[in-house]
PDB file of N, CA, C and O in Angstrom:
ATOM      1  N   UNK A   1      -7.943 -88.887  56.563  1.00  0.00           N
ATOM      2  CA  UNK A   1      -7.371 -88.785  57.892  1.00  0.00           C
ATOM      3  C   UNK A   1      -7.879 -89.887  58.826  1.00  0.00           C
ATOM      4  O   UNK A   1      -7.338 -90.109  59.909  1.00  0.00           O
ATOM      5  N   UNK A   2      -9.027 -90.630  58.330  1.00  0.00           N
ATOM      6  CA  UNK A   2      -9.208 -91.818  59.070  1.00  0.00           C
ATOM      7  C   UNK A   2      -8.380 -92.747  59.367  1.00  0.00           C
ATOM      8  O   UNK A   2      -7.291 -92.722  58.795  1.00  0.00           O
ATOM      9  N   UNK A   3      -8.611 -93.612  60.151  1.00  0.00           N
ATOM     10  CA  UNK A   3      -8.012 -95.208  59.912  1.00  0.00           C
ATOM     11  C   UNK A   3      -8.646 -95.835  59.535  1.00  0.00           C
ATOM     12  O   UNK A   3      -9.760 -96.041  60.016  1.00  0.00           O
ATOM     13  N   UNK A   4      -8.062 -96.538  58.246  1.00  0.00           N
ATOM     14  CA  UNK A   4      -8.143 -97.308  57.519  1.00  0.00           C
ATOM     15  C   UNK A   4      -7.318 -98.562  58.078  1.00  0.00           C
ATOM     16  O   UNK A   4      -6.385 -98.557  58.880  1.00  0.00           O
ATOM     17  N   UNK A   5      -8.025 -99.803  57.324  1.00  0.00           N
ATOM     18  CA  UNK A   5      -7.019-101.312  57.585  1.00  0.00           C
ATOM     19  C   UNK A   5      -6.122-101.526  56.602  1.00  0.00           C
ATOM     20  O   UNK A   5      -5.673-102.672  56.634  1.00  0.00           O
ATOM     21  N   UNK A   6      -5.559-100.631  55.466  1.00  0.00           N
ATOM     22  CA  UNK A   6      -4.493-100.452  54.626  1.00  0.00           C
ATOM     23  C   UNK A   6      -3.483 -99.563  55.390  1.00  0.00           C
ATOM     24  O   UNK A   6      -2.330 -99.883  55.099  1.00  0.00           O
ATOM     25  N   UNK A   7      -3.554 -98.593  56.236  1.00  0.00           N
ATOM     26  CA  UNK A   7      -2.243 -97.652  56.749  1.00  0.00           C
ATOM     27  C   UNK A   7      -1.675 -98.835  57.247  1.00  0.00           C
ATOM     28  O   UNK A   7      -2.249 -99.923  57.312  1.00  0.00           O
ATOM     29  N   UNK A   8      -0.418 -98.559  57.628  1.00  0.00           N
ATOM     30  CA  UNK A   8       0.579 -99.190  58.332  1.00  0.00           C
ATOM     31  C   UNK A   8       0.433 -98.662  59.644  1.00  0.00           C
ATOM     32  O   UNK A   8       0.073 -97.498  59.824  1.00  0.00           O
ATOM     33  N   UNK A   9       0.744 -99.607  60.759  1.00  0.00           N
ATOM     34  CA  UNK A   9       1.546 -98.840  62.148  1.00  0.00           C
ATOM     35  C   UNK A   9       2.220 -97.798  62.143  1.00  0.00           C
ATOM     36  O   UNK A   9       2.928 -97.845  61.138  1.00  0.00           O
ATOM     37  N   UNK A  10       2.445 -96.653  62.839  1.00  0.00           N
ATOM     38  CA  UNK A  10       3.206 -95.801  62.717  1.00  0.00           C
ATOM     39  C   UNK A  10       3.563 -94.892  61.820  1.00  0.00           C
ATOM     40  O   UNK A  10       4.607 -94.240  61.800  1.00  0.00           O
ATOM     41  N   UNK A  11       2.119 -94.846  60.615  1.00  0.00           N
ATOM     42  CA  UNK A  11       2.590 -93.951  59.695  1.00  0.00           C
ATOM     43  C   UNK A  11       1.488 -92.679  59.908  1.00  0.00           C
ATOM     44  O   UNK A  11       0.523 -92.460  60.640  1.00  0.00           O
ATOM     45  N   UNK A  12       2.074 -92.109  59.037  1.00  0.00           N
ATOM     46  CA  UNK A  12       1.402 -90.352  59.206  1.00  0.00           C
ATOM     47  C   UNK A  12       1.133 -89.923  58.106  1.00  0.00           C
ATOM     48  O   UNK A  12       1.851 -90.211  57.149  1.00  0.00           O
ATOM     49  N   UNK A  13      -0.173 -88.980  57.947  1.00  0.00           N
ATOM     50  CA  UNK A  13      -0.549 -88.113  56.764  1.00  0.00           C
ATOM     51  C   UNK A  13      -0.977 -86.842  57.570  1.00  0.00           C
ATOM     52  O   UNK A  13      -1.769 -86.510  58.451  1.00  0.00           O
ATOM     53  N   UNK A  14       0.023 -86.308  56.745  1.00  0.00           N
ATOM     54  CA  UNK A  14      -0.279 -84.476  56.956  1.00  0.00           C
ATOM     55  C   UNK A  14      -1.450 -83.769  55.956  1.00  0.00           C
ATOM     56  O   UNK A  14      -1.876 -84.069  54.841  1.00  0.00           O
ATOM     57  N   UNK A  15      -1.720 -82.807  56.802  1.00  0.00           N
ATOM     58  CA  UNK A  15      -2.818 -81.513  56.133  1.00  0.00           C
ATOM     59  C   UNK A  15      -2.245 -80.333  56.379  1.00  0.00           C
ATOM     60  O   UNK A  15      -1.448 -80.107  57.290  1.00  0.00           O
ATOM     61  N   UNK A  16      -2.637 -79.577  55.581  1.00  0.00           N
ATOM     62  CA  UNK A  16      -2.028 -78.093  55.331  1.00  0.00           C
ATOM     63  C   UNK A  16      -3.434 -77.484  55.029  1.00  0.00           C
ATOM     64  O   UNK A  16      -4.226 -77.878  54.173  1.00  0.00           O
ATOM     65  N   UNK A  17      -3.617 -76.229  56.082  1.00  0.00           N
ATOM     66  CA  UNK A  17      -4.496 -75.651  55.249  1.00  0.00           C
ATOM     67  C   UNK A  17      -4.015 -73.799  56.234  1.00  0.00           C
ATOM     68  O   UNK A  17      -4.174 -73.665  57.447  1.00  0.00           O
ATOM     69  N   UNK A  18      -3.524 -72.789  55.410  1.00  0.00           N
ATOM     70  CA  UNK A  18      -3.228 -71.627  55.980  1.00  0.00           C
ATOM     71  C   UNK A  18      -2.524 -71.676  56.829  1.00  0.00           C
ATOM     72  O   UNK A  18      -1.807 -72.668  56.694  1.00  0.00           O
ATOM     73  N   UNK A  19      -2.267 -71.050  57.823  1.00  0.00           N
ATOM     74  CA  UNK A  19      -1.364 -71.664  58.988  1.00  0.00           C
ATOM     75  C   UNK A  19      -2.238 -72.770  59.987  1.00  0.00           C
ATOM     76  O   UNK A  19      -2.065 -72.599  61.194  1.00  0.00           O
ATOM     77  N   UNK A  20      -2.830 -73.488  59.726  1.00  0.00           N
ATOM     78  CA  UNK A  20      -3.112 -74.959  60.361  1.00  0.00           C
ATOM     79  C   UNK A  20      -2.534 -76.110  59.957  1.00  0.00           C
ATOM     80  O   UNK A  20      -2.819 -76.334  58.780  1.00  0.00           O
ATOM     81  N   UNK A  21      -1.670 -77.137  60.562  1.00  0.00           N
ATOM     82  CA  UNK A  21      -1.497 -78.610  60.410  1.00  0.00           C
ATOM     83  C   UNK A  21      -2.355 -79.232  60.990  1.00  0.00           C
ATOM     84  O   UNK A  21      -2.940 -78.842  62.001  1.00  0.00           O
ATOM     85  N   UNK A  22      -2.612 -80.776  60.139  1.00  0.00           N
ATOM     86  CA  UNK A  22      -3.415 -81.468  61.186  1.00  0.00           C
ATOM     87  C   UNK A  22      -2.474 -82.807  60.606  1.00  0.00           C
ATOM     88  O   UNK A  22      -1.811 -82.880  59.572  1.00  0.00           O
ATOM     89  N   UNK A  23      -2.665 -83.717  61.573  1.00  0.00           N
ATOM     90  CA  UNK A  23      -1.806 -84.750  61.389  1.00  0.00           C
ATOM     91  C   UNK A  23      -2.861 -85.953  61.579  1.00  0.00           C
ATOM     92  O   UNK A  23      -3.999 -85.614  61.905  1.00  0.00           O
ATOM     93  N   UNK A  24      -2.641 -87.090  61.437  1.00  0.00           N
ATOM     94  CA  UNK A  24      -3.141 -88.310  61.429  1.00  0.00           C
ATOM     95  C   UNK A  24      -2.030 -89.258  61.638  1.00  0.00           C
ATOM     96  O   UNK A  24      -1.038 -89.274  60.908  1.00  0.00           O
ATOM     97  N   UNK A  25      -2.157 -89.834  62.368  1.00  0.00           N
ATOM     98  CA  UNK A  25      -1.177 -90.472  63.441  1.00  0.00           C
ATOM     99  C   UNK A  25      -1.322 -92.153  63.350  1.00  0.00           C
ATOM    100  O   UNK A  25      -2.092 -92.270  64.303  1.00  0.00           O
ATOM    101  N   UNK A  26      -1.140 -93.424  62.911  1.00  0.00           N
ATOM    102  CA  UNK A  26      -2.052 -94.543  63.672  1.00  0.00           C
ATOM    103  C   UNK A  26      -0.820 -95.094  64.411  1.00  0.00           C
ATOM    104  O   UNK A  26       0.312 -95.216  63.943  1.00  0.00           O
ATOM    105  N   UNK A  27      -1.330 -95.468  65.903  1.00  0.00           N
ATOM    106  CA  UNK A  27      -0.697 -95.936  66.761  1.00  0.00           C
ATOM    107  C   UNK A  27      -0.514 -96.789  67.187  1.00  0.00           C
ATOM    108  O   UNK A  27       0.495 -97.129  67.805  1.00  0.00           O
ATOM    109  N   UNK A  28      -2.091 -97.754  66.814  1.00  0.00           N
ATOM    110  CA  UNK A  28      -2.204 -99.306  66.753  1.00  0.00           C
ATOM    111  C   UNK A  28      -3.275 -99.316  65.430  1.00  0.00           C
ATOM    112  O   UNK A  28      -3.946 -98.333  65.115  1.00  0.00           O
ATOM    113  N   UNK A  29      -3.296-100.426  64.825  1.00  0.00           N
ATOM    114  CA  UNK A  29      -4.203-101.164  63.866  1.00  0.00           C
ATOM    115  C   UNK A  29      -5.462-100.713  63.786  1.00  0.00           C
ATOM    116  O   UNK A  29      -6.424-101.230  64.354  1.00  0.00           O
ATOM    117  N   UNK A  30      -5.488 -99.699  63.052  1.00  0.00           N
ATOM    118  CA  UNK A  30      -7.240 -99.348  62.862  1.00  0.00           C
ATOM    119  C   UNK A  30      -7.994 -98.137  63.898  1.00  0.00           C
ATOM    120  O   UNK A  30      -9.070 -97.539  63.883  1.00  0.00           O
ATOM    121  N   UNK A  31      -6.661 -98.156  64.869  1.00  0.00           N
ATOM    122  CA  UNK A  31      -6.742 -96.459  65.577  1.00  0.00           C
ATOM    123  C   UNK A  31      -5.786 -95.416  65.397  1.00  0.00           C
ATOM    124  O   UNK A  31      -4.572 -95.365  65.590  1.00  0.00           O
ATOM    125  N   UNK A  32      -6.863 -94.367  64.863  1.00  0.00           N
ATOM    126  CA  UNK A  32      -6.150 -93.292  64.643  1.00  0.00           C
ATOM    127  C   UNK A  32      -5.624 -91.853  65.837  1.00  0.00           C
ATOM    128  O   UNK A  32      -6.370 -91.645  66.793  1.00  0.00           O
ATOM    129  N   UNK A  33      -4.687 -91.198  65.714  1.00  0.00           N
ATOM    130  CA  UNK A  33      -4.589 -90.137  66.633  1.00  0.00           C
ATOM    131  C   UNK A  33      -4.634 -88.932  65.735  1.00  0.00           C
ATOM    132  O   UNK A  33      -3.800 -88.745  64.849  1.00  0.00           O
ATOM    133  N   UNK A  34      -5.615 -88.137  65.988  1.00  0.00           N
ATOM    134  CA  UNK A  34      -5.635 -86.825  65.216  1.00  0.00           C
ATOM    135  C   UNK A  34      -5.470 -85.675  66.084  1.00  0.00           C
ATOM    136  O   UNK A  34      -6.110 -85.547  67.128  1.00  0.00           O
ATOM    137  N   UNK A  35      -4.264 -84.492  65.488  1.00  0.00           N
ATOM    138  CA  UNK A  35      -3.738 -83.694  65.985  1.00  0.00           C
ATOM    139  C   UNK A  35      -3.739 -82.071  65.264  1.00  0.00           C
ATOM    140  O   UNK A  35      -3.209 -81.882  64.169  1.00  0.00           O
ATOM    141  N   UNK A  36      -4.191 -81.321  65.792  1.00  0.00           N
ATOM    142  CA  UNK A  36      -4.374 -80.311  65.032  1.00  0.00           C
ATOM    143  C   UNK A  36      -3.616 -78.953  65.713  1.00  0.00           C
ATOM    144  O   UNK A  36      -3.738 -78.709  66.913  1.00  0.00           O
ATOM    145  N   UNK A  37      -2.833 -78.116  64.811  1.00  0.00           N
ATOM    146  CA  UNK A  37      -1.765 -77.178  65.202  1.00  0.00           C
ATOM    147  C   UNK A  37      -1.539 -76.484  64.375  1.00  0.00           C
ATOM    148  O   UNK A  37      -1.451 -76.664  63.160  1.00  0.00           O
ATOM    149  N   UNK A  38      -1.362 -75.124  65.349  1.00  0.00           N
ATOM    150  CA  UNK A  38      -0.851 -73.645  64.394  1.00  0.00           C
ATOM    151  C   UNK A  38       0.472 -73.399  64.981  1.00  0.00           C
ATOM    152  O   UNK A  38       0.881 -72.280  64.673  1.00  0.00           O
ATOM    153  N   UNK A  39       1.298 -74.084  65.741  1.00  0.00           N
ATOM    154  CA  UNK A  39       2.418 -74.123  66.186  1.00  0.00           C
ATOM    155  C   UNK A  39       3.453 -74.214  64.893  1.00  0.00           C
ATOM    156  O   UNK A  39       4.274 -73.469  64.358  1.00  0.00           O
ATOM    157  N   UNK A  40       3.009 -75.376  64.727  1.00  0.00           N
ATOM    158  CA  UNK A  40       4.081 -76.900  63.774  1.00  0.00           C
ATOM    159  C   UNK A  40       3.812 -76.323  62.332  1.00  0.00           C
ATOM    160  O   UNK A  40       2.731 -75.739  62.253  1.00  0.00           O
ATOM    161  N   UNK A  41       4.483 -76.356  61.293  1.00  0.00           N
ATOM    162  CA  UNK A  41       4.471 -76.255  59.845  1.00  0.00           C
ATOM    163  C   UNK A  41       5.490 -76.922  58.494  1.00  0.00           C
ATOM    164  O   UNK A  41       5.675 -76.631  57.312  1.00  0.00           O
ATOM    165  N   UNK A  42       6.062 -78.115  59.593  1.00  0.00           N
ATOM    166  CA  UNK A  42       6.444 -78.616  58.472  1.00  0.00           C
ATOM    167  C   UNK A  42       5.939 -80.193  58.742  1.00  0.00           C
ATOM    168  O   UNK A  42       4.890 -80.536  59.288  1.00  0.00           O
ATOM    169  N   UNK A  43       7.119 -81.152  58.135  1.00  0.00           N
ATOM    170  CA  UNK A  43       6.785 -82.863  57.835  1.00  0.00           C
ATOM    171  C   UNK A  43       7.454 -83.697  58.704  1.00  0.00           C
ATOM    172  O   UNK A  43       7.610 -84.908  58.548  1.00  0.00           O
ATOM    173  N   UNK A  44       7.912 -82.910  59.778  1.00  0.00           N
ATOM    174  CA  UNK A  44       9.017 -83.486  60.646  1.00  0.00           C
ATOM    175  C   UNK A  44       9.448 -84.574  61.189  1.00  0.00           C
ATOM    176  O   UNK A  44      10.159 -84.183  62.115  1.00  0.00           O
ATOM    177  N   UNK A  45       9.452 -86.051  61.174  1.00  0.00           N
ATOM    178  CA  UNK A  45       9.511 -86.932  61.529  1.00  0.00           C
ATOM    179  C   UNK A  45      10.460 -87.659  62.128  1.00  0.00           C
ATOM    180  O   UNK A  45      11.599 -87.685  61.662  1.00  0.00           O
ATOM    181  N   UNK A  46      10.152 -88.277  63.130  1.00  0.00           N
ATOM    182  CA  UNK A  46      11.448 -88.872  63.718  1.00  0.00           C
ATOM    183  C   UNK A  46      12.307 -90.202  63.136  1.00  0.00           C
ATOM    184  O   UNK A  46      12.586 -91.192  63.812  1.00  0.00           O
ATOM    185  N   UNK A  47      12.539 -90.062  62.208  1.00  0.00           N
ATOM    186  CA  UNK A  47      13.261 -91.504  61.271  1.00  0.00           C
ATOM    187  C   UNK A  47      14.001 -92.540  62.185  1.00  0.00           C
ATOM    188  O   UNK A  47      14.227 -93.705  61.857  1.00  0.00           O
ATOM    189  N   UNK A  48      14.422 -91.838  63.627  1.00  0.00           N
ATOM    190  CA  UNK A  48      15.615 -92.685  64.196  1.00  0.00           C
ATOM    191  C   UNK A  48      14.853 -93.779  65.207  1.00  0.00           C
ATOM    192  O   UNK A  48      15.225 -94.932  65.421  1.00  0.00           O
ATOM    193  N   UNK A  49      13.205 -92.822  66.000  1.00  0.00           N
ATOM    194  CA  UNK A  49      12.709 -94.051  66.697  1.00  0.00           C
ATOM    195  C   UNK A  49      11.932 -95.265  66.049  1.00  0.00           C
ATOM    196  O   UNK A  49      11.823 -95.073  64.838  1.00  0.00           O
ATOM    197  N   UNK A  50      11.440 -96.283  66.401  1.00  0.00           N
ATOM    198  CA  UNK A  50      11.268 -96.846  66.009  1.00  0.00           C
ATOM    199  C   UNK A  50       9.622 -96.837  65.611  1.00  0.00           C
ATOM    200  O   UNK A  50       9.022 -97.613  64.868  1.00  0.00           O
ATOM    201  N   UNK A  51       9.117 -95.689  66.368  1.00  0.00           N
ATOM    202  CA  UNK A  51       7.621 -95.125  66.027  1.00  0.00           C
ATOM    203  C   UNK A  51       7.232 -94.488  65.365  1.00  0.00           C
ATOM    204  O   UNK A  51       6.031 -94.480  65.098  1.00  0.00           O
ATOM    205  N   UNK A  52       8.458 -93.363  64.612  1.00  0.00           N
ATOM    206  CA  UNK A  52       8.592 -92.553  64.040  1.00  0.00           C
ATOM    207  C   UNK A  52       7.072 -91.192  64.257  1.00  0.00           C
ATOM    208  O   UNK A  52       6.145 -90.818  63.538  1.00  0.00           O
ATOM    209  N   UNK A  53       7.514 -90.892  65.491  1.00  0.00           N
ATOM    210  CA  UNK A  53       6.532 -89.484  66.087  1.00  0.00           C
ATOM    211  C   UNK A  53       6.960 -88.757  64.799  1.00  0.00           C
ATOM    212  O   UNK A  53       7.755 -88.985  63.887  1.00  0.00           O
ATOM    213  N   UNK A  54       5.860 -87.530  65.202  1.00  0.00           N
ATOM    214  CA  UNK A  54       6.184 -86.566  64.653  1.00  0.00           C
ATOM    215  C   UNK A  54       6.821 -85.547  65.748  1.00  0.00           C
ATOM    216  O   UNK A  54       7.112 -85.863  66.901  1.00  0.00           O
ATOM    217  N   UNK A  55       7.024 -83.916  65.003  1.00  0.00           N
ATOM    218  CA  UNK A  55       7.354 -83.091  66.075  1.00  0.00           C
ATOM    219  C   UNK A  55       6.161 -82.632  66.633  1.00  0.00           C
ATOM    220  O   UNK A  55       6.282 -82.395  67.835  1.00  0.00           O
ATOM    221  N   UNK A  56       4.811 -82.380  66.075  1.00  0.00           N
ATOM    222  CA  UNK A  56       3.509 -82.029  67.135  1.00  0.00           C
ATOM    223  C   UNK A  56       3.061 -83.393  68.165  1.00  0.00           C
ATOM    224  O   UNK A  56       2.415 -83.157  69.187  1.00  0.00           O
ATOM    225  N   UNK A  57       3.386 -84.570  67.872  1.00  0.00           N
ATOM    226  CA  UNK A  57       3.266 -85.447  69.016  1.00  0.00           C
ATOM    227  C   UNK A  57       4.351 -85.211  69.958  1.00  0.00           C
ATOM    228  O   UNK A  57       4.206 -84.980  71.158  1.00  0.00           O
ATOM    229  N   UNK A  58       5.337 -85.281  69.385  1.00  0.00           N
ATOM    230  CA  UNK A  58       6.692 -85.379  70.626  1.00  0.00           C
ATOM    231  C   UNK A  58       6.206 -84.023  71.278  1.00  0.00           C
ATOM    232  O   UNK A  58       5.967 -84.154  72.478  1.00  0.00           O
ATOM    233  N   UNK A  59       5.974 -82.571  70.705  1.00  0.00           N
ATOM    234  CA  UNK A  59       5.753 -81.475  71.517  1.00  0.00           C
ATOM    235  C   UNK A  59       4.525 -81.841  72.453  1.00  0.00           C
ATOM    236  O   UNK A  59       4.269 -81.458  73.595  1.00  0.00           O
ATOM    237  N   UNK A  60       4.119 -82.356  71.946  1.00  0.00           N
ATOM    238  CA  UNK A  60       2.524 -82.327  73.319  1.00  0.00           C
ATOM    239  C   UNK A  60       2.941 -83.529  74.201  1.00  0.00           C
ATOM    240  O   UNK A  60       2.726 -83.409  75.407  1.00  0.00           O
ATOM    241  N   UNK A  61       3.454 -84.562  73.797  1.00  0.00           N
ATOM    242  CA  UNK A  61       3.840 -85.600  74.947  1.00  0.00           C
ATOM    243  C   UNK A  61       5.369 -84.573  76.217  1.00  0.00           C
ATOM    244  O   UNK A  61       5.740 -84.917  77.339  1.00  0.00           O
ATOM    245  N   UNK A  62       5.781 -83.510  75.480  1.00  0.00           N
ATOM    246  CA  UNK A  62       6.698 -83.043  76.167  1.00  0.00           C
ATOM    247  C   UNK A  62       6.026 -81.881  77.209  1.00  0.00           C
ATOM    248  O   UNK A  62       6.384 -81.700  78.372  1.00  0.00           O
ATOM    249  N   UNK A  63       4.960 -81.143  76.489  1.00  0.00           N
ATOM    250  CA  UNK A  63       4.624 -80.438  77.345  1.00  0.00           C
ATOM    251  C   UNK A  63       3.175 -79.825  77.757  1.00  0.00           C
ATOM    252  O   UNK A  63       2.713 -78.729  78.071  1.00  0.00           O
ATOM    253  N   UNK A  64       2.716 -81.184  77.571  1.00  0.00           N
ATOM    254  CA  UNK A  64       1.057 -81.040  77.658  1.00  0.00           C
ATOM    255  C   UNK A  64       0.386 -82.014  78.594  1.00  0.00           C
ATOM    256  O   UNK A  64      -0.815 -82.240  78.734  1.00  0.00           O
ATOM    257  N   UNK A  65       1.552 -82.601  79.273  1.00  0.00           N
ATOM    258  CA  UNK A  65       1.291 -83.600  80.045  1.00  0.00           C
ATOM    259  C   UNK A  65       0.118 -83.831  81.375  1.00  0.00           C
ATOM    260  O   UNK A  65      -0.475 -84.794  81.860  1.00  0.00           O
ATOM    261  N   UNK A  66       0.196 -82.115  81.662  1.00  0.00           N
ATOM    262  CA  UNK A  66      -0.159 -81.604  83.064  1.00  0.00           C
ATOM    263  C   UNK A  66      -1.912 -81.625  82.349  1.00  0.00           C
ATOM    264  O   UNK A  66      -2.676 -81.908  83.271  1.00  0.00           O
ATOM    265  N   UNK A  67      -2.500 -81.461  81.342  1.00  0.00           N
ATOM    266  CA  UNK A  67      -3.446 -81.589  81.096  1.00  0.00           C
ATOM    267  C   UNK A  67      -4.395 -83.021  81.206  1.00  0.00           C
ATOM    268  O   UNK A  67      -5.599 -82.844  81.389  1.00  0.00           O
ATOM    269  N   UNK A  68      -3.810 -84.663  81.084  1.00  0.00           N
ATOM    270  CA  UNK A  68      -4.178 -85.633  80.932  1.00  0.00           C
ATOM    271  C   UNK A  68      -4.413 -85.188  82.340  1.00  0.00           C
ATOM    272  O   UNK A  68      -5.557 -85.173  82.796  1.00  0.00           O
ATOM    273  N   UNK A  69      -3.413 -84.839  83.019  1.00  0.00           N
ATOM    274  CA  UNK A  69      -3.088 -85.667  84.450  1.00  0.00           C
ATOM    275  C   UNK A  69      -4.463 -84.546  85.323  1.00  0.00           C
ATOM    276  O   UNK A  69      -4.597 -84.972  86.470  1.00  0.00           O
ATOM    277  N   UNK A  70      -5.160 -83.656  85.128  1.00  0.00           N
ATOM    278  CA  UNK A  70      -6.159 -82.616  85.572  1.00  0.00           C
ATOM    279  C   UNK A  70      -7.659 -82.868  84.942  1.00  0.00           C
ATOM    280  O   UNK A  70      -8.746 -82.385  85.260  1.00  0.00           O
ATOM    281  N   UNK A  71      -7.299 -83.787  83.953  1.00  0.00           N
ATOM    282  CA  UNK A  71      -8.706 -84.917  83.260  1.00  0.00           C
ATOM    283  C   UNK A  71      -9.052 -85.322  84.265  1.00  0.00           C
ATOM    284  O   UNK A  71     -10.022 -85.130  84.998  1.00  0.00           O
ATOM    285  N   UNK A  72      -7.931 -86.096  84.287  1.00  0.00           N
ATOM    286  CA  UNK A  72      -7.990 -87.834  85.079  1.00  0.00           C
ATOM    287  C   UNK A  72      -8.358 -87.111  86.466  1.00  0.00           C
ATOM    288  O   UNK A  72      -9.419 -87.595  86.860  1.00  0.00           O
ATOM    289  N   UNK A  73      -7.971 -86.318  87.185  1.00  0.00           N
ATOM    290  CA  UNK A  73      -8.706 -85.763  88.643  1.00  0.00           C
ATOM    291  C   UNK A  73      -9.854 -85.337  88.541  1.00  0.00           C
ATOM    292  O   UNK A  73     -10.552 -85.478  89.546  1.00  0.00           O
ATOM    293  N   UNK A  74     -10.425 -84.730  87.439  1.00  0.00           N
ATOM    294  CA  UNK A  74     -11.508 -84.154  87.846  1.00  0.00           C
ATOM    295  C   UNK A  74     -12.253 -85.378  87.375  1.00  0.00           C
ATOM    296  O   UNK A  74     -13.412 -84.972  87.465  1.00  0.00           O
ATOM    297  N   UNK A  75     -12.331 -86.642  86.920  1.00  0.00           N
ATOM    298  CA  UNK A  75     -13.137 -87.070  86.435  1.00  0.00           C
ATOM    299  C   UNK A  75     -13.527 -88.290  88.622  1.00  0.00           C
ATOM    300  O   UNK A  75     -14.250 -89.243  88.912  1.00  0.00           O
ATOM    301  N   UNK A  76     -12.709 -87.562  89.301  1.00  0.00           N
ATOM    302  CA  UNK A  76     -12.862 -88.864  90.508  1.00  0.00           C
ATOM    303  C   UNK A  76     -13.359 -87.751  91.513  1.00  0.00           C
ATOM    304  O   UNK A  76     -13.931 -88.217  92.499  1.00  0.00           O
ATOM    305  N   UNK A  77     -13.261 -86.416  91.468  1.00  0.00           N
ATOM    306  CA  UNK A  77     -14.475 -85.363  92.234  1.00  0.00           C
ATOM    307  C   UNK A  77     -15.427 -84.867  91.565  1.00  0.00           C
ATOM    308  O   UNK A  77     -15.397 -84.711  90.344  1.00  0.00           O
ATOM    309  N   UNK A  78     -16.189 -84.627  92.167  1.00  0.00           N
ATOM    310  CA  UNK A  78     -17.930 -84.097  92.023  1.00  0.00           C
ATOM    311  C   UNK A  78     -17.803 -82.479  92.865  1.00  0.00           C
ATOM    312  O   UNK A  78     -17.276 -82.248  93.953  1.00  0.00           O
ATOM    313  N   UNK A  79     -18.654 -81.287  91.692  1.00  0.00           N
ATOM    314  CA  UNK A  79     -19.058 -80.514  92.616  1.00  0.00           C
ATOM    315  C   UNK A  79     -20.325 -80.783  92.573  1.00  0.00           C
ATOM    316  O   UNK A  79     -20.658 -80.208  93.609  1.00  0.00           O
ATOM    317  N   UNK A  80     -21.400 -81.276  92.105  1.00  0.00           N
ATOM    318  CA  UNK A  80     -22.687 -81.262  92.713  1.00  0.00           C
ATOM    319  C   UNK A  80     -23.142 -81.545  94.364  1.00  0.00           C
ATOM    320  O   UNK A  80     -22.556 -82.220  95.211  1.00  0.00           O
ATOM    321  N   UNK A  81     -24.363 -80.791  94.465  1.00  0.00           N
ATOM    322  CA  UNK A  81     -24.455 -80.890  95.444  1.00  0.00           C
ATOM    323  C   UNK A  81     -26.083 -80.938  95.570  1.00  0.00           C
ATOM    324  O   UNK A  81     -26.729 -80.020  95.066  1.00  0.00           O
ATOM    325  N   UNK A  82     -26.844 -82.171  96.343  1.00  0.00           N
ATOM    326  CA  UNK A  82     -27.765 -82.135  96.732  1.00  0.00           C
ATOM    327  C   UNK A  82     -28.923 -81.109  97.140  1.00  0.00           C
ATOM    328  O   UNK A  82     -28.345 -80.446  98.001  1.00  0.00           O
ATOM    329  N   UNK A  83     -30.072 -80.643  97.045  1.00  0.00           N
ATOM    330  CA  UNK A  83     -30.507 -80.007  97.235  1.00  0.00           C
ATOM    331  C   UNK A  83     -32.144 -80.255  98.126  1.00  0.00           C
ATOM    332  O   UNK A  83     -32.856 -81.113  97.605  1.00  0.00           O
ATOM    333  N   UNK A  84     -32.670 -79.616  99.284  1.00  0.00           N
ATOM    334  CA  UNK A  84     -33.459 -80.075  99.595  1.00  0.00           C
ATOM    335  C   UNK A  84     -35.214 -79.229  99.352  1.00  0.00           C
ATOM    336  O   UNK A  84     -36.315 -79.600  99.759  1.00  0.00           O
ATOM    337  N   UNK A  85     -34.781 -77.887  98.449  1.00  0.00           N
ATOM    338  CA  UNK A  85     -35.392 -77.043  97.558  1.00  0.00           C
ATOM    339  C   UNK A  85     -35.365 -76.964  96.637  1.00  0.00           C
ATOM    340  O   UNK A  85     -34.487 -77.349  95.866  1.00  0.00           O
ATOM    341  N   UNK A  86     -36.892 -76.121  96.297  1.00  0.00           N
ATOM    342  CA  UNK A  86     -37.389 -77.105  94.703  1.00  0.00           C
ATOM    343  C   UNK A  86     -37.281 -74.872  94.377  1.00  0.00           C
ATOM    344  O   UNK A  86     -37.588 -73.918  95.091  1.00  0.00           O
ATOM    345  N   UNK A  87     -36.742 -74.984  93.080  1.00  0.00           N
ATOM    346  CA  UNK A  87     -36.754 -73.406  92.787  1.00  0.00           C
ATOM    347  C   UNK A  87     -37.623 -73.086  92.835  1.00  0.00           C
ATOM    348  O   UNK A  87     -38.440 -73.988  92.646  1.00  0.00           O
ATOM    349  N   UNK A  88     -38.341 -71.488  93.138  1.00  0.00           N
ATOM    350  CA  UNK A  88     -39.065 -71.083  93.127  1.00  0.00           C
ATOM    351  C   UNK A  88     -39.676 -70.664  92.069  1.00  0.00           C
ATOM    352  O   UNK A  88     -38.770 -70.281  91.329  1.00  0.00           O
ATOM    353  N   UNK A  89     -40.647 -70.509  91.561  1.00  0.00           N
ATOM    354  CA  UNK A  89     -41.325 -70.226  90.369  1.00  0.00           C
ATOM    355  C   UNK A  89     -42.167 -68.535  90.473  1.00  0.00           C
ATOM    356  O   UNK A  89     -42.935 -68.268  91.397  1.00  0.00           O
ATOM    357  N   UNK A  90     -41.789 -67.423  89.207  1.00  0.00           N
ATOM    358  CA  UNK A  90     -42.630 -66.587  89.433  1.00  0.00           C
ATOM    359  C   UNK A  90     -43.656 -66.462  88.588  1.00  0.00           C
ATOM    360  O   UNK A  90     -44.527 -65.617  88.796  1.00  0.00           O
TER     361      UNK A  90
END
C-alpha cells in the first residue's frame, strides 16, 4: 500500500479485509493517499476521468469537505490561556 517509484500516477490497489476497504491511491510520484472504509465494497473506478478516482475518494471529496475546512480554522485559534498561578500542591 506504499508508494513505490514503480506505481504509475493515478493508479490504485485495493484491500479487503471483512467489511473494511482500504485503498491506496498515488496522486503524484512517490505520494501516496490512503483511505480506509466500511461504507465502499467494491473496485469502482472512474475509467472516464482522466485521474481515474475511485468511488471512496469521489465520496469524501463530495461530502467530507466541511471537515478540511474546521482543520484549517482551528489550526489559526488558540484556547490556551495564560496563567498567573502556579497549582496548588497537597
Amino acid at each position: 500500500m506504499k508508494a513505490s517509484k514503480s506505481r504509475e500516477v493515478h493508479s490504485t490497489e485495493f484491500g479487503f479485509n471483512g467489511s473494511m476497504t482500504m485503498i491506496s491511491y498515488i496522486r503524484k510520484k512517490g505520494k501516496a493517499v490512503l483511505l480506509l472504509s466500511t461504507m465502499h465494497h467494491s473496485k469502482m473506478v472512474d475509467e472516464n476521468s482522466q485521474k481515474k478516482k475511485t468511488e471512496i475518494i469521489l465520496f469524501y471529496n463530495q461530502n467530507k469537505g466541511a471537515v478540511d475546512t474546521v482543520d484549517q480554522m482551528v489550526g489559526y485559534y488558540t484556547c490556551k490561556r495564560q496563567t498567573q498561578r502556579w497549582p496548588m500542591v497537597l
